[in-house]
N, C-alpha and C positions, 0 to 999 in steps of 0.2 A: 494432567490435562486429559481430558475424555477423547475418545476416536473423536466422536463429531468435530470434536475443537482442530484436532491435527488435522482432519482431511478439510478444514475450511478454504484453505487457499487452493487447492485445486478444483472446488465445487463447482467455481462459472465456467473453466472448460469442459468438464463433465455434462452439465447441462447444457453449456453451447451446443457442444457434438449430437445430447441426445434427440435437440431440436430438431440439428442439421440430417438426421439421421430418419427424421419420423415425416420431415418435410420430402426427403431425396427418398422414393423407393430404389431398393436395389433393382438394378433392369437384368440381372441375371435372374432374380424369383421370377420377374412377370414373363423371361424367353421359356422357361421351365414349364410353367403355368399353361403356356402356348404349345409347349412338345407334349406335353403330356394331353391336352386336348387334343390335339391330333391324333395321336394315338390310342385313344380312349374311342373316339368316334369310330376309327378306320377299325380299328380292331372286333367293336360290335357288328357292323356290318360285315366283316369277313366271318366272323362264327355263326349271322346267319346263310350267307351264301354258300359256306361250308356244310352246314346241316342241309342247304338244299339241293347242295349237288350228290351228297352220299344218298338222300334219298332217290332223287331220280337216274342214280347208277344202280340201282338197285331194284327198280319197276322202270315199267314201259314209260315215254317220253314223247307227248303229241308235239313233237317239233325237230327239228336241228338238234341234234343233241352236239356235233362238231362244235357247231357256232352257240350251243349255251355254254361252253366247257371253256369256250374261247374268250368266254364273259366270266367265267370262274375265274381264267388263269389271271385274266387280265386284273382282275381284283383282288386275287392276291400278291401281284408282281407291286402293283400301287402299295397295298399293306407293307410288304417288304422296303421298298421305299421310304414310306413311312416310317420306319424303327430306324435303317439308315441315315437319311438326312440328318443333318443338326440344325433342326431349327430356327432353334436358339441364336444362331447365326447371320438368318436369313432375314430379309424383309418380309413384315409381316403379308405384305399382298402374296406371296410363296404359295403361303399354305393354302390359300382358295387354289391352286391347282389340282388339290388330293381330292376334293367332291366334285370339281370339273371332270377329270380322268375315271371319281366311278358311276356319274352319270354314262360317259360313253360307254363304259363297262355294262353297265344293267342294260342299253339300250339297244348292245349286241343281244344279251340275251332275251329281251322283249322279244326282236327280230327273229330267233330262233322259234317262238312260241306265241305268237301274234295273240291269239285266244286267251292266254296263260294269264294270270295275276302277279307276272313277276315286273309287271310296272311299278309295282308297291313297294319296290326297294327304292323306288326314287326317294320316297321318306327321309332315307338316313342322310342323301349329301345336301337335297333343299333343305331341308330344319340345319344342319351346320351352316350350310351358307347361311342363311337367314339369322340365325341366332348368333354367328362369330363375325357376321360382315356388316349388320344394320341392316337398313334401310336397301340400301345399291346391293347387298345380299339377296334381301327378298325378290326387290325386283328382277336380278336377275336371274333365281332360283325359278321363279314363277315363268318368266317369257323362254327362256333354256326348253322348259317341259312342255309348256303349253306347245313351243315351237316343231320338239320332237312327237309331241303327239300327232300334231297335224300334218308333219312329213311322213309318218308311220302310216296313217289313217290312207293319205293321198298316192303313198306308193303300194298299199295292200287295193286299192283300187274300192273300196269298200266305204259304204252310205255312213255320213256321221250318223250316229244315235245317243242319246244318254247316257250309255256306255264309255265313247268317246268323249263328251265331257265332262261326266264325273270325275274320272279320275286326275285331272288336272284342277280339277277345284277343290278335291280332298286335300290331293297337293298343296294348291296355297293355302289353303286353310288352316292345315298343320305347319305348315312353315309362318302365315301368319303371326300364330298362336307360340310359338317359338321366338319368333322375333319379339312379340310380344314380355313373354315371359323372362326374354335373356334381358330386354330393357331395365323390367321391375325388378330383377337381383341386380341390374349395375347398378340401379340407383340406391337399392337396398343397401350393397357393398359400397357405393362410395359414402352413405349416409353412414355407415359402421363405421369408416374408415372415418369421414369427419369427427365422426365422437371417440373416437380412440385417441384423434390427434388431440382433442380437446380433452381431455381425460389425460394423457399428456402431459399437455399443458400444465391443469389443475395438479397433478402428483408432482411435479416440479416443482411446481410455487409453495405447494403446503412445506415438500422437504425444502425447502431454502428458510420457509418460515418459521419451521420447524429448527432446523439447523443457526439459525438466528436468535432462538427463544432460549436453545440449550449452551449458546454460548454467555448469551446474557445470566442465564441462571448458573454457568459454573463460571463466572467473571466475581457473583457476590460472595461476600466471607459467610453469611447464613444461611444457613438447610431450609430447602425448601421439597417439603414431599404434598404428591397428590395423592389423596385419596381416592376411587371408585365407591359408588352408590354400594357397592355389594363389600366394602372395606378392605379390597386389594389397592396396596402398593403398586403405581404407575409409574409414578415421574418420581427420579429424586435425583439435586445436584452434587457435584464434586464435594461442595460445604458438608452435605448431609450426608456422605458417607464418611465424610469424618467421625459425623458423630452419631453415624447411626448403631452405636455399641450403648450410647447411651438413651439414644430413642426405643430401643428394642425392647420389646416386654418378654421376652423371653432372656435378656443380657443378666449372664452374675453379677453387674455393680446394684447394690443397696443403689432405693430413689430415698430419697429425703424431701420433707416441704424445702418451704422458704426459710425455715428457722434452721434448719442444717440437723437438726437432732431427730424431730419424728419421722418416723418410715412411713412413707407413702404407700399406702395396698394398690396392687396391679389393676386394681380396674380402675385407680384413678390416674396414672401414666397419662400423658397427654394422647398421645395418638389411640390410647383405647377409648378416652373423654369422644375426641375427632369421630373415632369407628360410631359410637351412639347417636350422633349427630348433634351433638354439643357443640356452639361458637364461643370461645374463652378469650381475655387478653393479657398476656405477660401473667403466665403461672409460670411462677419460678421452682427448678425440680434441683435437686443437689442429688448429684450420682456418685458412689463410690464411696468408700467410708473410710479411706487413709485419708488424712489431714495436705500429705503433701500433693496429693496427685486427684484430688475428687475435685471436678469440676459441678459451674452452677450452670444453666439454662434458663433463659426466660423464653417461651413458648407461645406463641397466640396457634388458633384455629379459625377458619372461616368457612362456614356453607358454601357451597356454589350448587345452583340452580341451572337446567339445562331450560332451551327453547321457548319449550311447553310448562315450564315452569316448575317440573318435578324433581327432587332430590339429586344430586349429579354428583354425590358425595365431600369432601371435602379440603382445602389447602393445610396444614398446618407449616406452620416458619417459626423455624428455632433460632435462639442466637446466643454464643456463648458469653458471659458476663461474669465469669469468675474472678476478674481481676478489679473490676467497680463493685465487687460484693466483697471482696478482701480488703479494697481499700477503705471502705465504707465502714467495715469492720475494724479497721487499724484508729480509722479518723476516731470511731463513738469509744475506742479502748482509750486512746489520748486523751478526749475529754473526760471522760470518768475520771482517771488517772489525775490531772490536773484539777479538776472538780475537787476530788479527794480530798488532793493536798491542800487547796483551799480553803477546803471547810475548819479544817481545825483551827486556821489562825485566825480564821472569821467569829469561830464559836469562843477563842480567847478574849479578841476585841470585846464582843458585845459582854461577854461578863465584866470587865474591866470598865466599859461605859457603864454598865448597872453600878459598881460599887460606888463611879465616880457621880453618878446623878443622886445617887443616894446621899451623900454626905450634904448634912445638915447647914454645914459653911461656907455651900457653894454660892457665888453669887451667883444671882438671874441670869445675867446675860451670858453666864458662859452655860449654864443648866440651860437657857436656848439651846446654844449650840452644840452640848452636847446630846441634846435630843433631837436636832434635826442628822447629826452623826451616827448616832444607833437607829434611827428610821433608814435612814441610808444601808448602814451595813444587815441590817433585818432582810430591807430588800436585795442585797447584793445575796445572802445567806439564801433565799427564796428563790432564786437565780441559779446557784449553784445545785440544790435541791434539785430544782425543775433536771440542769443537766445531767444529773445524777439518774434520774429516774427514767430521762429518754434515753440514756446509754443500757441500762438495763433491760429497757422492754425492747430495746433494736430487734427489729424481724429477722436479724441475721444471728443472733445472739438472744432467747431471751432466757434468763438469767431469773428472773425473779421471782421468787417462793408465795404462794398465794395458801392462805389458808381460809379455803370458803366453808361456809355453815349455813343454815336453817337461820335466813333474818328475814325481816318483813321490810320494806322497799321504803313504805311509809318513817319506818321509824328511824332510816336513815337523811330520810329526803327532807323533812320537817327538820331535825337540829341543826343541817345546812341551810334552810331557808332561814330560819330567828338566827344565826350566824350571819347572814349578809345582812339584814335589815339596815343596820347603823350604815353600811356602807349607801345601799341603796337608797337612804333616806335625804343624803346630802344632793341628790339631782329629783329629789320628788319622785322615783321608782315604788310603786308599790310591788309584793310580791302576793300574789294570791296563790294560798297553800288548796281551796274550798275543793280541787280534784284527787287531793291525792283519797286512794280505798287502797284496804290493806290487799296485799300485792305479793306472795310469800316467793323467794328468790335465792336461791344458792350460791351463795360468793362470797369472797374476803368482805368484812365490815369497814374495815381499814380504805381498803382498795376502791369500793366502793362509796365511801365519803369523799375519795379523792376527784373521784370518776363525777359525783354531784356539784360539790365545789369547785372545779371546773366550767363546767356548762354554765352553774349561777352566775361565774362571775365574769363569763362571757357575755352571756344575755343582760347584764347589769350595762358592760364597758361599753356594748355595741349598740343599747338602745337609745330613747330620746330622752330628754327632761319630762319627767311626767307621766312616764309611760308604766307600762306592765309586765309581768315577767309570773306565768304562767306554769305552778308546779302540777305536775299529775301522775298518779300511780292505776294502773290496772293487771288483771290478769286473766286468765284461761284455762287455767290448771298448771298446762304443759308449759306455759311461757309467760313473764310477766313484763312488762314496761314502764320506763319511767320516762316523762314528757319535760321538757323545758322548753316552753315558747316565749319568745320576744314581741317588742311590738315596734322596733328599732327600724335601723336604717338598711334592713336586708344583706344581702351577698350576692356578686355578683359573679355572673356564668365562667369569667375569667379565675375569680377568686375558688369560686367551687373546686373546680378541677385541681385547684394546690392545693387547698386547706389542711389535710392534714399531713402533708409535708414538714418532716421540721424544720426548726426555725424561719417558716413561712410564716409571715403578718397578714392577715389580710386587710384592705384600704392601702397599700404602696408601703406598711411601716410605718403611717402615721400614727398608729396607737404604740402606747407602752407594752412591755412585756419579750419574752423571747421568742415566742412564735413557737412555743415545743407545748402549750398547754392541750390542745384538740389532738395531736402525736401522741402526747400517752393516755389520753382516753384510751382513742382508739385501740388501740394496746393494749391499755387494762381490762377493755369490754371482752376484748377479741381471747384474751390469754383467758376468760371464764366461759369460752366459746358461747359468747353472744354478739352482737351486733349493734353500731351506731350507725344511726341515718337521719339524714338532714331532708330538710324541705325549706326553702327558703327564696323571694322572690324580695327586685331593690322596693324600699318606700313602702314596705307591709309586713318587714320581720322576718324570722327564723325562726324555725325547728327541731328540736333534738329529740330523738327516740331511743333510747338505748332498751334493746331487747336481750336481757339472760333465761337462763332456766329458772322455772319454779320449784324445779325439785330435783334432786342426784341424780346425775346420767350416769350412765353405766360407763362412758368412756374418763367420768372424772372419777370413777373406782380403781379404773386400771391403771 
């Protein structure tokens, strides 16, 4: 079982808590946040009242120097303060007493120096008030100054001027501006904070979904890998690391097709097909090449498209089938096997009926019935054949010896048509040969009469009284085709999809025969590496194409 899968039962208290935890701030950060503002402020304003008392101990002093020093001291006994308290402890109204205590501070040393510009320290405690207290900051930042200005102005005995009220409108000005700005970062920082919390949110719900997806996909018995557009390995479940020794293209097991015998080359592996951007269904790959321990695979792949609609690379899902491929394999050895032994005592019989229909002394009525006896065992013998021959071309198994040559398409395809005529003549079928052109084709003769005879006598059973049956040969060089068109009662979209199933009928099994004749076509087309295809719609017929080569490939040299 994968981490994710173990750690599933304690998931919803893990994201319980991480809710509870992003909901509840810790109140020891925001006391900290608080001391360390304090400290931050207080200590600016001591390094500049520090640089300006070392200068003016060190030049002359238009004032009180006792009573500026006593504005020195007194600002930095507040700073000292300052480091001392723990904050953190305290109610937040506390801390406005640190820029209360260095207005009185700066306002000694004004007093020392009435003239001086050293009302410009007021700066550092109105902009704290103002920016850590709101609104009731400002305004009391602002009426504090204004107030000690006009007590200064009325005990130095001296005419208001511009002098006098600029510097208290600098004041609020700057502390305005402060309060201002301290608003636009709260709201800044609680908008961060909303989307954090919502961000959150959203990384929780993905991993729950996340964690949901991976339990589903290692709950299934088949491998499931995702591919990326750039053809890395993302996702793959429990199933798939079973078998990913035998997904690997780089793994020592030999890949085999679907027949178990040809070697598969590496760039046709399924997940290298996936990497080009290939979508396949059910390729079956045989891995391994000991008999007891090689398993089968049947494989699909899928595109997946992102958004925008561009390539997002792709799914492949393997599943292993070795035991319905053995079986399958046991079931068509059986029948063969039993076919076999059939045949002989069938090919006894039917000699046995020849000598007996031959004698001259038979009477009629039993020379009937010994003729509708051997039409019987003829067809039970044609039964047996057919099973003989789909055990043989089994895609798991095939077995059967082909010896192809240099023939012409036509010269096979015309003695199967004058072959069916008598048949076709009794429903009023005409067969029109007027398309077949010579057609040159590389394949067993044999094999190939069987692969026609077939198809004819399909488009014969399936058509109507009176109808047509349509023979045609052409070619290209590279490729030749042979055509068998109906003009019957079609196939239907349910029928299509079995057809060449064996012993699949199509019409429910209402027609004669075993249902293995379209099975080894296909088979026999397929084993000359060519192709059968159909076209076919109900109440207008059917179409058979069968595509070979016209001339020696190189892969039927080797």
């Amino acid at each position: 079982m994968s981490a994710a899968t173990q750690d599933a039962p304690h998931a919803p208290a893990r994201l319980a808590l991480g809710r509870w935890r992003a909901r509840e701030p810790d109140p020891d950060v925001v006391d900290r946040t608080r001391d360390r503002t304090a400290t931050l402020n207080q200590l600016l304003l001591t390094s500049v009242v520090f640089v300006l008392g070392a200068l003016i101990a060190v030049s002359e002093f238009p004032g009180d120097p006792v009573l500026f020093f006593a504005g020195v001291v007194a600002v930095m006994a507040v700073t000292g303060a300052t480091l001392l308290v723990p904050w953190n402890r305290l109610a937040r109204g506390w801390v406005a007493a640190v820029p209360a205590l260095d207005v009185l501070a700066i306002t000694v040393m004004q007093i020392a120096a009435p003239e001086s510009a050293l009302g410009l320290l007021w700066i550092f405690p109105t902009t704290w008030l103002a920016g850590s207290f709101g609104l009731l900051g400002l305004v009391a930042a602002a009426v504090s100054i204004a107030g000690i200005t006009g007590v200064l102005t009325a005990l130095s005995a001296a005419d208001a001027t511009y002098r006098t009220l600029l510097l208290p409108l600098v004041l609020f000005a700057v502390a305005t501006t402060s309060h201002l700005i301290t608003r636009r970062s709260d709201a800044q920082r609680m908008l961060l904070a909303k989307q954090s919390q919502l961000l959150r949110s959203v990384l929780a719900q993905t991993r729950r979904q996340e964690q949901v997806v991976t339990e589903m996909l290692d709950a299934v018995d088949f491998g499931v890998v995702r591919i990326d557009a750039d053809g890395a390995i993302t996702v793959a479940n429990d199933a798939q690391a079973r078998l990913q020794q035998a997904l690997d293209t780089e793994s020592v097991e030999p890949a085999f097709r679907d027949d178990g015998t040809t070697r598969l080359p590496a760039g046709e592996l399924p997940v290298e097909r996936a990497r080009r951007g290939e979508s396949f269904d059910d390729q079956v790959v045989w891995f391994g090449s000991d008999p007891a321990t090689r398993r089968a695979l049947t494989i699909s792949a899928r595109r997946l498209t992102d958004p925008d609609g561009a390539d997002a690379g792709a799914v492949v899902v393997s599943r292993d089938v070795t035991s319905e491929l053995n079986a399958l394999r046991a079931r068509d050895e059986l029948i063969a096997s039993v076919s076999h032994e059939l045949r002989t005592p069938l090919t006894s019989i039917l000699g046995y009926l020849d000598l007996a229909i031959e004698d001259p002394g038979l009477p009629e009525t039993v020379r009937a019935d010994l003729d509708i006896a051997e039409r019987n065992a003829e067809r039970l013998l044609r039964i047996v054949a057919d099973i003989l021959t789909a055990s043989s071309f089994s895609p798991s198994s095939v077995e059967a010896s082909l010896a192809p040559q240099h023939v012409d398409a036509r010269d096979i395809v015309l003695p199967a048509a004058e072959a069916a005529v008598p048949r076709a003549q009794t429903r009023g079928i005409t067969i029109d040969t007027t398309g077949l052109e010579p057609a040159p084709v590389w394949a067993d003769p044999l094999r190939l009469r069987q692969v026609v005879d077939n198809l004819v006598a399909n488009a014969i059973t399936y058509n109507k009284d009176g109808g047509v049956v349509y023979l045609g040969t052409t070619t290209d060089g590279a490729s030749s085709w042979i055509l068998v068109r109906d003009t019957g009662v079609g196939i239907s979209e349910a029928d299509r999809s079995r057809l060449f199933q064996r012993y699949y009928k199509a019409g429910g099994g209402r027609r004669s025969g075993t249902g293995l004749g379209l099975a080894i076509t296909r088979d026999i087309v397929r084993a000359h590496g060519g192709e059968l295809g159909l076209h076919s719609a109900l109440g207008t017929g059917t179409t058979f194409i069968v595509k070979l080569p016209a001339r020696e490939t190189e892969e039927s040299t080797s």
